[in-house]
C-alpha positions in Angstrom: 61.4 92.0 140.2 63.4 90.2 142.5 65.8 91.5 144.6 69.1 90.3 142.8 67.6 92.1 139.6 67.1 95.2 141.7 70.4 95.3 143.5 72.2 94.1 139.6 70.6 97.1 138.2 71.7 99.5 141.3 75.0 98.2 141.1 75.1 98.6 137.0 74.0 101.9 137.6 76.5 103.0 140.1 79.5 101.6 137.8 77.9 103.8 134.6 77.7 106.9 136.9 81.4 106.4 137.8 82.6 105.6 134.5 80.7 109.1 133.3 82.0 110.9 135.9 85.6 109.7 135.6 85.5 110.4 131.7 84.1 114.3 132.5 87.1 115.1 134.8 89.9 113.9 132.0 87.8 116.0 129.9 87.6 118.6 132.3 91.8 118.0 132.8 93.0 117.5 128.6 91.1 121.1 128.2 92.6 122.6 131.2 96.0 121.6 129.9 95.6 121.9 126.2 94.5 125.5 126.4 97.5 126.5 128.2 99.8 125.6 125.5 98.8 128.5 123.2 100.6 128.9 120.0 101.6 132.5 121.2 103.3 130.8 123.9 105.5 128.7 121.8 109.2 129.7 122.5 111.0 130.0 119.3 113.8 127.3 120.9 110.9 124.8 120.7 110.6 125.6 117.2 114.1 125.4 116.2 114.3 121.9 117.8 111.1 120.8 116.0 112.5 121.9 112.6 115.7 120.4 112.8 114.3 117.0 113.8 112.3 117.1 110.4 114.6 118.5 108.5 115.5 116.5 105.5 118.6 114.4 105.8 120.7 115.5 102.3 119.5 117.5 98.9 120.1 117.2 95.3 122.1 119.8 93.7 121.6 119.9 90.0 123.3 123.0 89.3 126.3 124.4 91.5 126.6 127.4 89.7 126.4 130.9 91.5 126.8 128.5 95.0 129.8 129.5 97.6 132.7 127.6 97.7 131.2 126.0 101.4 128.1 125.0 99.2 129.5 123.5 95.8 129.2 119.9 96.0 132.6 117.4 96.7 132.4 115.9 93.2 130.8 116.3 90.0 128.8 113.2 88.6 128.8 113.0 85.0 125.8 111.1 83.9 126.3 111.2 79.9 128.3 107.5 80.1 127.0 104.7 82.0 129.7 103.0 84.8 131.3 99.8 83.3 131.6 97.8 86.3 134.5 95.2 86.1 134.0 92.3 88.9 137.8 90.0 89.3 136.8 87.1 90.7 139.0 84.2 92.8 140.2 82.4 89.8 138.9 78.9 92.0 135.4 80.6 92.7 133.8 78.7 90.1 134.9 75.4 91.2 134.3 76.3 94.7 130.6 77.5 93.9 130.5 74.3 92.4 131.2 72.4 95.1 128.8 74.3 96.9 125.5 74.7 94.7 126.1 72.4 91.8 127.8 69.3 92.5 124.5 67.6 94.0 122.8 67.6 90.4 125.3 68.3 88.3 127.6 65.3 89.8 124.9 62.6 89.5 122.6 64.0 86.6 119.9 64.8 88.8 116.4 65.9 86.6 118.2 66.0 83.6 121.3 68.2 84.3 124.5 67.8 82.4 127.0 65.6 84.1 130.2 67.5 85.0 132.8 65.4 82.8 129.9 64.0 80.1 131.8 65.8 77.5 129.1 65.0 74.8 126.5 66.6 76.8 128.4 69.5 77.5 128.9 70.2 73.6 125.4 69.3 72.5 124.2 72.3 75.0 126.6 74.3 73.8 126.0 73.7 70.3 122.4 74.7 70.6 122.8 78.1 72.4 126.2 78.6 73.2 127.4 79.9 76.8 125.1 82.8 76.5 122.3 80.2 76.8 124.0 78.3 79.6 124.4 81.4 81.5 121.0 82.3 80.7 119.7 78.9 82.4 121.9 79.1 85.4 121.1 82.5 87.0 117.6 82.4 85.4 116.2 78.2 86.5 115.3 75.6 83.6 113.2 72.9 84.5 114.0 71.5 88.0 116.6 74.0 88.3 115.5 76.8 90.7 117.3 80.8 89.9 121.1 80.5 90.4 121.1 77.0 91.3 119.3 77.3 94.4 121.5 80.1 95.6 119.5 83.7 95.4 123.3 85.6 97.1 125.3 84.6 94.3 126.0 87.5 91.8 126.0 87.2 88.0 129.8 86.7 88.0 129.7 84.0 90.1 127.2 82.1 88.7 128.9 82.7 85.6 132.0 81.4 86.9 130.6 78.1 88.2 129.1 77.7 84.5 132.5 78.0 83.2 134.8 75.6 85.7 132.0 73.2 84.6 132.1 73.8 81.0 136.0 73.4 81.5 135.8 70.1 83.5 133.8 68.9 80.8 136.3 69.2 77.7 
C-alpha cells in the first residue's frame, strides 16, 4: 500500500472512532436525563397544564335535562324544520354582475351565447326549459360556458340575478 492509502485509512479511522464516541456520550447524556424525569416525580401542576392544553375546545349537548342552570345550553335548536334562508339582493346586482361576468359573451355572442337584447333568442331558450333551465346553465356551465360564468364567489342568488336582468333586457 502506499502511503496516502495508509495515512486515508488512519485518518478514516480516526473520524469513525470519534463519531462512535461522540454518539456513546449523548447516549450516555439522553439516559442520564430521561431517567430523572420519573413518572412519580410528575407534579400534579404539570398535569393540570397538560390536560387543559388538550382539552377539547366545546361539546355537544343533546339532552339538557337534569343539567344546572350554569350548564343548560344558551338556546335550544329545533331540528324538526329545515331553515328557509331568504337572500335580498341590491335590486341593480344583476346588471352589475352582468357587467362584470357576462357582458364579454353575452354582449357579442361569443360560442353561441344568447345576445343580451336578441329577443328571439331569449324566448326560444326560454321556451325550451324555462328559467329553471337557464338558471340551471348559468351556475352549472353549458358548452364554452365555465360554472357561474367564470366566477366560482358568486352565490346562487346572484347568478340568478344576472340571469334575470338579462332575461329582462331581452324582452
Amino acid at each position: 500500500m502506499e502511503t496516502t492509502d495508509k495515512q486515508f485509512i488512519l485518518t478514516f479511522l480516526e473520524v469513525i472512532t470519534a463519531l462512535v464516541f461522540i454518539t456513546l456520550v449523548i447516549l450516555v447524556l439522553a439516559n442520564q436525563i430521561g431517567s430523572s424525569v420519573d413518572e412519580g416525580k410528575i407534579s400534579q401542576a404539570l398535569i393540570e397544564r397538560s390536560n387543559e392544553r388538550i382539552r377539547p375546545v366545546g361539546q355537544v349537548n343533546l339532552k339538557s335535562q337534569g343539567l344546572t342552570a350554569a350548564e343548560k345550553p344558551v338556546a335550544e335548536i329545533s331540528v324538526t324544520e329545515p331553515a328557509k334562508a331568504t337572500v335580498v339582493l341590491d335590486q341593480n346586482i344583476g346588471e352589475k354582475i352582468y357587467g362584470e361576468n357576462c357582458q364579454s359573451c353575452h354582449q357579442s355572442g361569443i360560442a353561441g351565447a344568447p345576445v343580451v337584447g336578441n329577443i328571439q333568442e331569449w324566448q326560444r331558450r326560454l321556451s325550451v326549459g324555462g328559467k329553471d333551465k337557464l338558471y340551471s346553465s348559468a351556475l352549472r356551465g353549458l358548452g364554452a360556458m365555465p360554472i357561474k360564468g367564470g366566477n366560482p364567489s358568486l352565490s346562487d342568488a346572484e347568478v340568478k340575478a344576472a340571469v334575470d336582468f338579462m332575461i329582462q333586457s331581452s324582452q
